[in-house]
Backbone as CSV, one residue per row, in Angstrom:
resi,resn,N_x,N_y,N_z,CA_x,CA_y,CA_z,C_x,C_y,C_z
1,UNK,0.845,-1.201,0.000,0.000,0.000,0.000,0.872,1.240,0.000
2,UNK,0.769,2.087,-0.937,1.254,3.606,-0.531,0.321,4.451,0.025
3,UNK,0.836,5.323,0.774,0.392,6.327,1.767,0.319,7.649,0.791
4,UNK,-1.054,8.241,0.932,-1.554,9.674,0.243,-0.330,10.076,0.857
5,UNK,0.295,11.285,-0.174,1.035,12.503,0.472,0.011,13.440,1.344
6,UNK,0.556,14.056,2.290,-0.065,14.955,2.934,-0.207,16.307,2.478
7,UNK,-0.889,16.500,1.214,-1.220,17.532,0.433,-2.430,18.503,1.068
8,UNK,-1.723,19.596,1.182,-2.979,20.670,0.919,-3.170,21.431,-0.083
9,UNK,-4.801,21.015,-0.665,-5.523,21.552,-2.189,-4.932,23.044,-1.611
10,UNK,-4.699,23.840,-1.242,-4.485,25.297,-0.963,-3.347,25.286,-0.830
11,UNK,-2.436,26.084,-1.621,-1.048,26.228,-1.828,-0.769,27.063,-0.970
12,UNK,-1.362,28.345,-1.376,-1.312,29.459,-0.132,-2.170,30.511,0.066
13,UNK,-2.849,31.141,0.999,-3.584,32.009,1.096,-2.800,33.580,1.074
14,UNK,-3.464,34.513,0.257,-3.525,35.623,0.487,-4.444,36.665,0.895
15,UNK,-4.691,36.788,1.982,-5.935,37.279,2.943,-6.819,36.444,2.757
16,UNK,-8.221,37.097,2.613,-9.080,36.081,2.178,-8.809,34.951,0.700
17,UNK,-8.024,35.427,-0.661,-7.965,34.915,-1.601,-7.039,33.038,-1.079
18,UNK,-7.342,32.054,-1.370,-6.560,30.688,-1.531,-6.596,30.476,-3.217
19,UNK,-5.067,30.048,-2.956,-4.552,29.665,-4.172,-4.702,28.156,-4.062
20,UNK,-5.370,27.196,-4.772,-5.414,26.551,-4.901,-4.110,25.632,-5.771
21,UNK,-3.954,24.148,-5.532,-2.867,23.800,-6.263,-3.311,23.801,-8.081
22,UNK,-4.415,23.500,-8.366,-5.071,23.075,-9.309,-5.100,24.303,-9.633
23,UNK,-5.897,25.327,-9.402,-4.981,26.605,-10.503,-3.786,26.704,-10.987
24,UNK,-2.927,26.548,-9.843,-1.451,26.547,-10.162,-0.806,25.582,-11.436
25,UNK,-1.374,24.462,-11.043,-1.399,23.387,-11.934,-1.753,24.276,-13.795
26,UNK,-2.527,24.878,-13.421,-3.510,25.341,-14.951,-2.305,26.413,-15.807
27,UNK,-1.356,27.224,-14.459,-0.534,27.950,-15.115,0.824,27.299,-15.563
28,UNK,1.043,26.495,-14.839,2.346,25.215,-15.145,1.940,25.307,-17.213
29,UNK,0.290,24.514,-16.814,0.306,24.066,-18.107,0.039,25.026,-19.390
30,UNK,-0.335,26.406,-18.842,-0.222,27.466,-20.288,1.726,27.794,-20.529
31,UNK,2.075,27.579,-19.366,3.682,28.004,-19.288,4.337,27.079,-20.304
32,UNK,3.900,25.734,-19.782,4.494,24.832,-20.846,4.111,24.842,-22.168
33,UNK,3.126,25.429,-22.493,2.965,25.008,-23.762,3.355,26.751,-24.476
34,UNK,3.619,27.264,-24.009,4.132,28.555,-24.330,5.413,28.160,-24.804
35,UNK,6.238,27.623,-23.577,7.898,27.598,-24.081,8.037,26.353,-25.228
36,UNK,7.202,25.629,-24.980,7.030,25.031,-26.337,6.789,25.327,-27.638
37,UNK,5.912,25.745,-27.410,5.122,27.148,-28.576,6.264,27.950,-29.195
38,UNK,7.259,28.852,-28.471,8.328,29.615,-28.692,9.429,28.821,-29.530
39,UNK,9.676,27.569,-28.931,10.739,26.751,-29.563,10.578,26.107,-30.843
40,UNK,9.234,25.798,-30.958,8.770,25.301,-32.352,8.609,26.464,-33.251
41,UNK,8.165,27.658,-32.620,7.997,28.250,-34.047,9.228,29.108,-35.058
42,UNK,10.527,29.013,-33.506,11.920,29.052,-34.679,12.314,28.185,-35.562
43,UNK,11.331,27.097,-35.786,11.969,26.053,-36.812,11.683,26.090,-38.073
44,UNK,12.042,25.671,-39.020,12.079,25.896,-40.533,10.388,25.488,-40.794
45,UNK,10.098,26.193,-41.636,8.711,26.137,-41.808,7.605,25.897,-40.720
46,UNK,7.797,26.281,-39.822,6.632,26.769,-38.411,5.182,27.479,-39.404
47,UNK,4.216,26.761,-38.848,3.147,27.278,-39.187,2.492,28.572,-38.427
48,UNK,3.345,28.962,-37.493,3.447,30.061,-36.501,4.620,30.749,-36.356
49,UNK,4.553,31.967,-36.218,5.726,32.471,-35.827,5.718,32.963,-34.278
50,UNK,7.065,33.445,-34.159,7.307,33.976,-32.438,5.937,34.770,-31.482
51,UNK,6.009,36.061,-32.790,4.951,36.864,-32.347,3.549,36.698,-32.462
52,UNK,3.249,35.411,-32.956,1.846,34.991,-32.721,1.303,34.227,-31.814
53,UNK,2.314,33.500,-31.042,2.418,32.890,-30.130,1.221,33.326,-28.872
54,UNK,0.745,34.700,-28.765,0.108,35.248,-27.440,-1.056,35.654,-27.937
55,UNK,-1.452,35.108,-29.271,-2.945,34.864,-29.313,-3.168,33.602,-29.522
56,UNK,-2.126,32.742,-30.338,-2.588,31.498,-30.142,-2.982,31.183,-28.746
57,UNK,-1.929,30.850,-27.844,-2.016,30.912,-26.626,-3.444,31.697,-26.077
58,UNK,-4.033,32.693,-26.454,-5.300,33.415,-26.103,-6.472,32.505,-26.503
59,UNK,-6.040,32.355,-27.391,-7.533,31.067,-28.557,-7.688,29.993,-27.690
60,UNK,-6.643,29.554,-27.532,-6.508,28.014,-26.831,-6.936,27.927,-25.344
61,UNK,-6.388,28.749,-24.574,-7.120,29.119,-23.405,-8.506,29.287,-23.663
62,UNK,-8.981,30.223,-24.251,-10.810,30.647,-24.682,-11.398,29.143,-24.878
63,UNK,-10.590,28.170,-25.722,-11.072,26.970,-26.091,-10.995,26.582,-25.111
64,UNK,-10.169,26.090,-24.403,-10.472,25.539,-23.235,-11.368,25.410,-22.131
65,UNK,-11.314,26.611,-21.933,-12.419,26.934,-20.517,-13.808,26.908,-21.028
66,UNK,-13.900,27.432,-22.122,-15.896,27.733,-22.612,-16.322,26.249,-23.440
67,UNK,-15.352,25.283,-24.009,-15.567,24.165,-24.578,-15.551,23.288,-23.680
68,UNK,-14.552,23.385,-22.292,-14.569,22.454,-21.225,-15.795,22.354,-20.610
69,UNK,-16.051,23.362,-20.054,-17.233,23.732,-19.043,-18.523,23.400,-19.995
70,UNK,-18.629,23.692,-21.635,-20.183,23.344,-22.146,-19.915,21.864,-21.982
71,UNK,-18.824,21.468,-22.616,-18.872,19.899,-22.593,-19.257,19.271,-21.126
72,UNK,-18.629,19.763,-20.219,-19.247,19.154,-18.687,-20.685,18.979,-18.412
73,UNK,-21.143,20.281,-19.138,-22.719,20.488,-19.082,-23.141,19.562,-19.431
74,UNK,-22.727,19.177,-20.763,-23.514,18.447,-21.849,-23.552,17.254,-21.807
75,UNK,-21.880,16.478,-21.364,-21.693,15.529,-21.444,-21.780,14.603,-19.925
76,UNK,-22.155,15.430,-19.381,-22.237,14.730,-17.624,-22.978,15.547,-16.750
77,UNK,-23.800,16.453,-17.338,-24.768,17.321,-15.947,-25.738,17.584,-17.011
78,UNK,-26.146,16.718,-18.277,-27.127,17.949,-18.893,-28.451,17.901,-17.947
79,UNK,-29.085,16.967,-17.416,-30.201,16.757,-16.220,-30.377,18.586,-15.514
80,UNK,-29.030,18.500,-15.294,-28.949,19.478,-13.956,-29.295,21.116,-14.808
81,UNK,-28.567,21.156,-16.343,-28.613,22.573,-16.658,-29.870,22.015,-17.270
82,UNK,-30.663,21.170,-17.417,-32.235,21.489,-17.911,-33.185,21.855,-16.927
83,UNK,-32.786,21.771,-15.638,-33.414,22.236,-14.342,-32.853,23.737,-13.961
84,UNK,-31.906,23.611,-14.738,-31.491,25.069,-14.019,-30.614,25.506,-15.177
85,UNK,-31.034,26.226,-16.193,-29.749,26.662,-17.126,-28.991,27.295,-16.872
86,UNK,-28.890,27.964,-15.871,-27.853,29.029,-15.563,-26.630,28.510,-15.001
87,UNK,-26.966,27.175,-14.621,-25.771,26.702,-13.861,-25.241,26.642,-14.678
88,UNK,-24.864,26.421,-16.326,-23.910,26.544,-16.771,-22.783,27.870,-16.651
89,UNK,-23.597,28.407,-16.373,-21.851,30.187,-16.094,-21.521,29.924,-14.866
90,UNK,-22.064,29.101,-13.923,-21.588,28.928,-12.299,-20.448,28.074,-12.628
91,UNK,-19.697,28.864,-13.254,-18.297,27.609,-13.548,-17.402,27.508,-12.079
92,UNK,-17.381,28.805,-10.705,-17.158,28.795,-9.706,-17.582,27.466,-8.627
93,UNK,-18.092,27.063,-9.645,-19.240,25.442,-8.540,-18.724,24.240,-8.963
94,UNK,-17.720,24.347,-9.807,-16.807,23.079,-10.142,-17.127,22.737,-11.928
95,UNK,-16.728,21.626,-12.634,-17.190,20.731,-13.265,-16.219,21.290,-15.255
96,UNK,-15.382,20.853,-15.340,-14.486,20.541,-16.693,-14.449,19.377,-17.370
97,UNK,-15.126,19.337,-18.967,-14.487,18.244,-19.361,-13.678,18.103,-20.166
98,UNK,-12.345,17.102,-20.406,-11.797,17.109,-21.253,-11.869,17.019,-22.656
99,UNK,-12.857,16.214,-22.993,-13.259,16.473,-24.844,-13.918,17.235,-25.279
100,UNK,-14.939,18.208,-24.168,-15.371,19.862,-24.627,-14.410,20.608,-25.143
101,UNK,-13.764,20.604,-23.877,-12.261,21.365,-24.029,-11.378,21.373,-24.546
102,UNK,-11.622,19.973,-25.833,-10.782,19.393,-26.919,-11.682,19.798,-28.343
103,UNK,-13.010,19.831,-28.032,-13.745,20.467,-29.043,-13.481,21.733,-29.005
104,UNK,-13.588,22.598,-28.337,-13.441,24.106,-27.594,-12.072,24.199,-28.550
105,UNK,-11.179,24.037,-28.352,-9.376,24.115,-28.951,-10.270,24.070,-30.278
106,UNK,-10.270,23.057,-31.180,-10.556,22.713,-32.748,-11.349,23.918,-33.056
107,UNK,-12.124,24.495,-32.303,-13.063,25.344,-33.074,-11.926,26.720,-32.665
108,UNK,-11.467,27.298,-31.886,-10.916,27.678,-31.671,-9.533,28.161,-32.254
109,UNK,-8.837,27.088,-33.189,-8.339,26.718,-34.021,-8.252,26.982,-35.205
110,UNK,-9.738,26.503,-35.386,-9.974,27.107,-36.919,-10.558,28.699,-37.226
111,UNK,-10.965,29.085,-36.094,-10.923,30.665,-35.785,-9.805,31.298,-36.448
112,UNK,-8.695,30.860,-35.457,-7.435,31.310,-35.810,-7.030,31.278,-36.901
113,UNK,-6.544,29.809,-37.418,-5.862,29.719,-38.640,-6.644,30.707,-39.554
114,UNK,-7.844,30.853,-40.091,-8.953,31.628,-40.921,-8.289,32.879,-40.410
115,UNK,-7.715,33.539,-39.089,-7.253,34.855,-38.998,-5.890,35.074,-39.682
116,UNK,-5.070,34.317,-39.182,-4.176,34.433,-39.660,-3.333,33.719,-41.259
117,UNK,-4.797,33.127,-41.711,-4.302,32.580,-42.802,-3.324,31.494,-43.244
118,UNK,-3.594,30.306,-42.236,-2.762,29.214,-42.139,-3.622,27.812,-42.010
119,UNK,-2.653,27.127,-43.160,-4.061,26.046,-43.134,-4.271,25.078,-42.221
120,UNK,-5.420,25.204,-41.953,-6.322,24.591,-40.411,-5.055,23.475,-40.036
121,UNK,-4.912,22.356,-40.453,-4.305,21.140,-40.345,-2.772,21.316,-40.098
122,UNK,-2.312,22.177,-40.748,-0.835,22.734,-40.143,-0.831,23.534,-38.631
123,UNK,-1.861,24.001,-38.439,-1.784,24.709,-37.213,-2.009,23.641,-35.611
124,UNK,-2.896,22.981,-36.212,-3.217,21.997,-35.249,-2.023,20.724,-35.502
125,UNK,-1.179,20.682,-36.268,-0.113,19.844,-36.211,1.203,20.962,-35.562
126,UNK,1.045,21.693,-35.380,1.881,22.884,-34.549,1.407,22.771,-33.222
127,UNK,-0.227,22.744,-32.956,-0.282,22.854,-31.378,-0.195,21.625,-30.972
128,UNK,-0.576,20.300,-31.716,-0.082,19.289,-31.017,0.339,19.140,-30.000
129,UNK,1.398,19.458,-30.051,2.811,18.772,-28.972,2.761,20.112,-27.952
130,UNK,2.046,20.648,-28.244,2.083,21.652,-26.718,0.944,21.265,-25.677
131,UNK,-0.276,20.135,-26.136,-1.257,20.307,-25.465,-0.951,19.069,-24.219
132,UNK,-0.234,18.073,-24.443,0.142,16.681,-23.488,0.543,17.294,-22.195
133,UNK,1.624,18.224,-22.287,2.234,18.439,-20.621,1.343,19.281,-19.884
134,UNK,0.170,19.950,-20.414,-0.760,20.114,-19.827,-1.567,19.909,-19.152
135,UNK,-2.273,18.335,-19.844,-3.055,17.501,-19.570,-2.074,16.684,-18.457
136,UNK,-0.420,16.701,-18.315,-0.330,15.859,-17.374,-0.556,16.594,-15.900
137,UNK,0.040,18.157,-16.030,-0.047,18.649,-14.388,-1.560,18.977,-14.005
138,UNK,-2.470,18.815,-15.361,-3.552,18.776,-14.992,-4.313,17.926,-14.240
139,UNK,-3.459,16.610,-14.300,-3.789,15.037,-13.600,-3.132,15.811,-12.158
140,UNK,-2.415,15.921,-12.109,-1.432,16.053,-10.960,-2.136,16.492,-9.924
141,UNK,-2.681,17.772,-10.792,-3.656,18.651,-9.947,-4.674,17.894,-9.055
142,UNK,-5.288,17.095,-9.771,-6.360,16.684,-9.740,-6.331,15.092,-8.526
143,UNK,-4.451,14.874,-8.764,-4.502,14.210,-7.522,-3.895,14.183,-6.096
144,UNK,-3.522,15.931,-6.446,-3.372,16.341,-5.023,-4.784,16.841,-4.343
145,UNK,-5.760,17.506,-5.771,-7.310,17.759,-5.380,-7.919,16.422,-4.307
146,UNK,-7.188,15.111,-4.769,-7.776,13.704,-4.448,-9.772,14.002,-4.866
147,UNK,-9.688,14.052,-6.587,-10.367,14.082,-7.139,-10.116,12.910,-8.102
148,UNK,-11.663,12.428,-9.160,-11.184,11.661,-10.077,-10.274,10.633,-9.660
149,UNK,-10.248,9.756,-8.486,-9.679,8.841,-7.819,-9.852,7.318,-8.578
150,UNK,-9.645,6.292,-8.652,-9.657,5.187,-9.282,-10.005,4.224,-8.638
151,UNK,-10.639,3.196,-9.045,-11.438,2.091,-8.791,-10.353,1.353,-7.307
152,UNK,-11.412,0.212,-6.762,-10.407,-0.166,-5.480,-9.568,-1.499,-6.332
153,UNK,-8.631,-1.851,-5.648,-7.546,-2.553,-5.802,-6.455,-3.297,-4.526
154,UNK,-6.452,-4.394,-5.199,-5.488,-4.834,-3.963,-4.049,-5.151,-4.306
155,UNK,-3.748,-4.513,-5.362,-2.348,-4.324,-5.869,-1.395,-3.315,-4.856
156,UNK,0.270,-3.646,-5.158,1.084,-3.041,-4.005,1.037,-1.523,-4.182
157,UNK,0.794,-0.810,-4.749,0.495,0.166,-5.109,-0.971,0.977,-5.002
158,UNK,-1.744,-0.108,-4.515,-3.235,0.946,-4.103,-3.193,1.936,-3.231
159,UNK,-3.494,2.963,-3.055,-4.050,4.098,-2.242,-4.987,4.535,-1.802
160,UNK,-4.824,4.722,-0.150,-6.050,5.374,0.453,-6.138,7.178,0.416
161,UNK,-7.489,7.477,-0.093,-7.626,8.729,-0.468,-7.827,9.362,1.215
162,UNK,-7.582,10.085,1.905,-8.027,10.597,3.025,-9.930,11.169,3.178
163,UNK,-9.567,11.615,1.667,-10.756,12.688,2.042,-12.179,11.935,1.319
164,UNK,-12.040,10.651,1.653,-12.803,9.443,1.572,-13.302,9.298,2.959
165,UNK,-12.637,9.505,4.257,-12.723,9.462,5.336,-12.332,8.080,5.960
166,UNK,-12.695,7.052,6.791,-12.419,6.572,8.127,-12.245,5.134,7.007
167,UNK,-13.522,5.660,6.286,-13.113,3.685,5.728,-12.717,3.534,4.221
168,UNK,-11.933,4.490,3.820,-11.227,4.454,2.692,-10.682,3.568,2.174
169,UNK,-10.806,2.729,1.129,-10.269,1.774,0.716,-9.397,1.856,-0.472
170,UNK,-8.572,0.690,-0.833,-7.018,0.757,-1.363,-7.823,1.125,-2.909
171,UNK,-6.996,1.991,-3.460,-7.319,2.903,-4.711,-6.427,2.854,-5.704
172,UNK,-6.744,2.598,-7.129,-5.729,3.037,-8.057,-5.396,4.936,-8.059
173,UNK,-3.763,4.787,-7.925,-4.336,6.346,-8.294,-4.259,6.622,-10.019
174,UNK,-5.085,6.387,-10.585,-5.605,6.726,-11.796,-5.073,7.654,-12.380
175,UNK,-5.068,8.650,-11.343,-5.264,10.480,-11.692,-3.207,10.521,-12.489
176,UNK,-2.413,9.883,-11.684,-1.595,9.639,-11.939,-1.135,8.940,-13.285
177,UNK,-1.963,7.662,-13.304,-1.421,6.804,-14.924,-1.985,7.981,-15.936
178,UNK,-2.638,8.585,-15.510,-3.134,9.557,-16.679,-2.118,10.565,-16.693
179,UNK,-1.352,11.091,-15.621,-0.586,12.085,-15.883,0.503,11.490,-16.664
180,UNK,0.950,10.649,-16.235,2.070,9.730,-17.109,1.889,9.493,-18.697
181,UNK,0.541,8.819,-18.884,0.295,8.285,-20.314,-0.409,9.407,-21.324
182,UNK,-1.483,10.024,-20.617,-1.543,11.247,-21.444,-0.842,12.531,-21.700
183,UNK,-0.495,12.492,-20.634,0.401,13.820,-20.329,2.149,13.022,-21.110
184,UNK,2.832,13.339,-20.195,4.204,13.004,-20.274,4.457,12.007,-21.544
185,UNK,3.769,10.857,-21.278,4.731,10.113,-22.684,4.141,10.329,-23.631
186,UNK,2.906,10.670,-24.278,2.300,11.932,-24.890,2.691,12.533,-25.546
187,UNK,3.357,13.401,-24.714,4.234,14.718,-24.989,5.507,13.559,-26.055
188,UNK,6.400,12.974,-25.453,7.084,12.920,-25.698,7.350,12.455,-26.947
189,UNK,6.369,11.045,-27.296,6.075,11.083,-28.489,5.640,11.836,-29.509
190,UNK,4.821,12.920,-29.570,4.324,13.991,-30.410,5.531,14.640,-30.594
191,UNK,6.323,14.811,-29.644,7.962,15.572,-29.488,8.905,15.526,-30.685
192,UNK,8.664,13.972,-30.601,9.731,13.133,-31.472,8.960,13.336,-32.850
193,UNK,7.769,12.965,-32.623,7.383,12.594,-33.767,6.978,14.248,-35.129
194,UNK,6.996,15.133,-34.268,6.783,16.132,-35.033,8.296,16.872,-35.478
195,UNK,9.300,16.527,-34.760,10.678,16.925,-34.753,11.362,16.817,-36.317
196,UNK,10.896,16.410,-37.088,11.093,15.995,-39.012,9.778,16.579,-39.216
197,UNK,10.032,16.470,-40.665,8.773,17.191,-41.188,7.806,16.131,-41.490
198,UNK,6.697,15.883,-41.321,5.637,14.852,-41.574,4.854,15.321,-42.658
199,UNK,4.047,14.265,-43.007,2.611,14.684,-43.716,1.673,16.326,-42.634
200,UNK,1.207,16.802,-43.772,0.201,17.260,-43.028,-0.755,16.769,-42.227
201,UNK,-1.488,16.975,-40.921,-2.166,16.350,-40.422,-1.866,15.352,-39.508
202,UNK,-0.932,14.791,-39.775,-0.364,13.728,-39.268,0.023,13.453,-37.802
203,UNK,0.677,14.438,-37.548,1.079,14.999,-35.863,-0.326,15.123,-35.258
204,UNK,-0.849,15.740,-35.268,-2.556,16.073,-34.995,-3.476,14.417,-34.567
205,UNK,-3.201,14.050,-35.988,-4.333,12.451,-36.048,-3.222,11.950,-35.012
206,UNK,-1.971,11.450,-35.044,-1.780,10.773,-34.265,-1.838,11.045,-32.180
207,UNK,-1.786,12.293,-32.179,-1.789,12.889,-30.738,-3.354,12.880,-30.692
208,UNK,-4.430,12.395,-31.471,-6.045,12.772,-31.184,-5.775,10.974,-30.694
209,UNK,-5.232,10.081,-31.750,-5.340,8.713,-31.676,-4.925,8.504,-30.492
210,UNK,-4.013,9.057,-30.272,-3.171,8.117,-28.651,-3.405,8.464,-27.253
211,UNK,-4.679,9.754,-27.428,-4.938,10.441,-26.498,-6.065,9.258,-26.329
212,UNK,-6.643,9.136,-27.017,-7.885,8.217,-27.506,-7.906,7.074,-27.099
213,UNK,-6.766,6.281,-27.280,-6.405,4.978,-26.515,-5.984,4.933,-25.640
214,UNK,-4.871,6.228,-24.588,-5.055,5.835,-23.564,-5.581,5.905,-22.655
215,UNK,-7.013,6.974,-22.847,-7.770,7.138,-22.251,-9.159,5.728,-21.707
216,UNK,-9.024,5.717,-22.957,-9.956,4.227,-22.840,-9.082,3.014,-21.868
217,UNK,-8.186,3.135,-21.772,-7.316,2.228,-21.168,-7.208,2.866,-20.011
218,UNK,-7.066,3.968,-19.140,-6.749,4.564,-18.081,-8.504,4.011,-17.365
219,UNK,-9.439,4.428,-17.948,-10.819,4.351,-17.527,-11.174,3.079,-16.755
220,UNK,-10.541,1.956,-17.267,-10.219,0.818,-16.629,-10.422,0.416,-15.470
221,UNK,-9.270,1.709,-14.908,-8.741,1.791,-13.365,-9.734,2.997,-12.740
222,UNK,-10.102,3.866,-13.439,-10.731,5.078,-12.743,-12.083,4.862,-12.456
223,UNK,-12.480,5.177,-11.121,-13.944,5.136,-10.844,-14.833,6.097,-11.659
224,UNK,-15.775,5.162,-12.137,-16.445,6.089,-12.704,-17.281,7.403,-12.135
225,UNK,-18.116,8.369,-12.726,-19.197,8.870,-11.974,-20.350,8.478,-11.210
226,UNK,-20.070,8.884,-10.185,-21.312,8.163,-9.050,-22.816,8.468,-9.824
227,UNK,-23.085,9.432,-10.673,-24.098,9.741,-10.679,-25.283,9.125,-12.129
228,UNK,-23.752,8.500,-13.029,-23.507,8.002,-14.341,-23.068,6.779,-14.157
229,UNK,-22.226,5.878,-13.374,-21.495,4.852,-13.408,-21.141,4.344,-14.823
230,UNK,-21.717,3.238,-15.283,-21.455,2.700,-16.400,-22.505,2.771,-17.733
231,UNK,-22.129,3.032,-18.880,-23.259,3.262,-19.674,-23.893,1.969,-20.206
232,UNK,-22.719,1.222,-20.655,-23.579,0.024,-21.490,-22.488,-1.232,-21.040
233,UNK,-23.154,-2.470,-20.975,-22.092,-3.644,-20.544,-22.066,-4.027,-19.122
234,UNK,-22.329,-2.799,-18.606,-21.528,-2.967,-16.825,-20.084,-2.693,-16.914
235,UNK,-19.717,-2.239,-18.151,-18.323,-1.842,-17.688,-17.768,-0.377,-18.857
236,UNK,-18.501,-0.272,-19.196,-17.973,0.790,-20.477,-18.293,2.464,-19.903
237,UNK,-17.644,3.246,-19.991,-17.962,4.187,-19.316,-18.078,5.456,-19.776
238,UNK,-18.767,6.124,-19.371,-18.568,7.712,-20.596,-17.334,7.947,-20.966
239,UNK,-16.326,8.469,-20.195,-15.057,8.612,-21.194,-15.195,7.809,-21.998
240,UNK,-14.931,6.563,-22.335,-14.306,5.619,-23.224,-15.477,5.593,-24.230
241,UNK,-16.403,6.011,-24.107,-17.605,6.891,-25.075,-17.051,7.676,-26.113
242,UNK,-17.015,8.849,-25.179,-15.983,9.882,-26.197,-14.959,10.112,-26.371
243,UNK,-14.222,8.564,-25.806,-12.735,8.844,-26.793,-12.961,7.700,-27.920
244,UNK,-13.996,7.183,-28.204,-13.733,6.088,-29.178,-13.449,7.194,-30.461
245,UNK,-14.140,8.087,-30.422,-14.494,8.528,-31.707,-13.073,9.650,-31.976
246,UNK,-12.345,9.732,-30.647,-11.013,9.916,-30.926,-10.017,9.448,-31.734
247,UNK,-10.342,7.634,-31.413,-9.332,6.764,-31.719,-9.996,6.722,-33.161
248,UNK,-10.853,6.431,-33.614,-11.452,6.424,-34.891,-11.124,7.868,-35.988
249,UNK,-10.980,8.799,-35.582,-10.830,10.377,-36.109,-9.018,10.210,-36.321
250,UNK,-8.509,9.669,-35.220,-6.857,10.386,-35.405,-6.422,9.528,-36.180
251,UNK,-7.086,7.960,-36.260,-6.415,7.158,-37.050,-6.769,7.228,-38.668
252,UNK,-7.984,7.651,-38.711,-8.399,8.349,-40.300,-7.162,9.225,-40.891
253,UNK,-7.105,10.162,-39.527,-6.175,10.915,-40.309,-5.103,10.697,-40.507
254,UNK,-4.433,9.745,-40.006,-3.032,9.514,-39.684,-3.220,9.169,-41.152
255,UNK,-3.804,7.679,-41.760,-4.009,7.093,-42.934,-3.846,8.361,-44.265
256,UNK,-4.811,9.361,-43.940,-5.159,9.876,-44.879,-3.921,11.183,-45.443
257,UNK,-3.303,11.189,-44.115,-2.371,12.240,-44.461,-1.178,11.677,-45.161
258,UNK,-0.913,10.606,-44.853,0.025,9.717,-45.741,-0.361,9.279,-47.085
259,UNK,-1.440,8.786,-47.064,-2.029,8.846,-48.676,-2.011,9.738,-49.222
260,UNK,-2.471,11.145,-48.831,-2.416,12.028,-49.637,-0.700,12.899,-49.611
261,UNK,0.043,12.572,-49.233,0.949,12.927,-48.929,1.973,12.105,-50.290
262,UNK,1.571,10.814,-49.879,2.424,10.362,-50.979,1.651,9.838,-52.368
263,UNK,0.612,10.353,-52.625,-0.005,10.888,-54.085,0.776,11.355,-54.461
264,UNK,0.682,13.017,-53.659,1.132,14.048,-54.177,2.803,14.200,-54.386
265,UNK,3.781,13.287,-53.716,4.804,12.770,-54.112,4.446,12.530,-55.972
266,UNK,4.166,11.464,-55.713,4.187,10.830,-57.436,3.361,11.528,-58.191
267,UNK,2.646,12.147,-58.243,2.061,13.002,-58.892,3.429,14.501,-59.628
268,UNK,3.941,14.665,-58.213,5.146,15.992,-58.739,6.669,14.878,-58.599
């Protein structure tokens, strides 16, 4: 068994204001994908340059938060905003989801590119590799929050959540394999893999694909929603809902960007 760290969600107070870790967490992850952002777009044919960097960065944030929060609505409280629509702007009352907030980016995206005149599929093979180390301190966050906790287990590695209380039982911490597999090795692959020049598209389909699979695979271990549990089977669960159509989308494209990639080889 490992022992919870003795985390407090409150980093530090300033008078009345608490900083929470999970904010903190949120600026880690615009930071990272900034200095990322900066480093890619000195490279030979960047679909971005230096100085665009702080609206992309503006778009992507906007995507985030207003695509996260509808998707939460939509995809796990719509009950609640048909009783009460307003709770959707009470974003102060909790509730983010990740494939809103992945829809939110794409539209967001194509905002942009249309502003600045860059084609959609190059831009989103540019933000790629900035969005993984995000998603990992976003886990992080989320398991010093001792939120999003994981199914019980009697492996050497289960964990008791505290704020489960007296009869807490041994836990995957989930929140973790996700920071690892989506986040970090993620990253690292998109890293590598965008580091040469690819097909168009390609970087993109494959970081939608692998986000896609390991999500469905992390879900496994993670307890589901108390309020949702399982949708179909007894074991299939909303995430792994909406990442199928992940794994189905990135791998289209992966295919398609190579086909059309090496057409257009033999063709010129």
């Amino acid at each position: 068994m490992l022992t919870f760290p003795d985390f407090d969600p409150v980093a530090f107070s300033l008078g009345p204001l608490k900083v929470h870790w999970y904010g903190i967490m949120y600026l880690f992850a615009f930071a990272a994908a900034w200095l990322i952002a900066v480093y890619r777009s000195k490279k030979k044919n960047s679909a971005i340059k230096t100085e665009q960097i702080e609206d992309l960065i503006l778009f992507g944030a906007l995507g985030v938060v207003v695509g996260g929060r509808i998707g939460y609505v939509f995809f796990y409280q719509f009950e609640t905003f048909l009783n009460d629509p307003l709770w959707l702007f009470r974003v102060w009352e909790g509730g983010m989801s990740f494939h809103g907030g992945f829809v939110g980016v794409v539209f967001a995206m194509w905002f942009y590119a249309r502003k600045i005149q860059v084609p959609f599929l190059s831009l989103l093979d540019f933000v790629a590799p900035l969005v993984p180390l995000g998603l990992g301190f976003g886990r992080v966050g989320n398991f010093i929050g001792q939120e999003l906790w994981g199914r019980a287990t009697s492996l050497p590695w289960g964990m008791k959540f505290p704020r489960e209380g007296v009869e807490a039982m041994l836990r995957h911490p989930s929140q973790l394999y996700e920071a690892a597999l989506e986040g970090f090795l993620l990253f690292v692959i998109l890293f590598w893999f965008s580091s040469r020049t690819r097909p168009r598209g390609s970087v993109c389909g494959l970081g939608i694909f692998l986000y896609g699979c390991f999500r469905i695979l992390v879900e496994f271990t993670r307890e589901p929603d108390v309020h949702i549990q399982f949708d179909f089977f007894g074991w299939v669960t909303r995430g792994q809902i909406l990442s199928l159509p992940m794994v189905i989308v990135g791998f289209v494209l992966v295919v398609w960007a190579y086909n059309k990639s090496r057409s257009e080889f033999i063709r010129y």
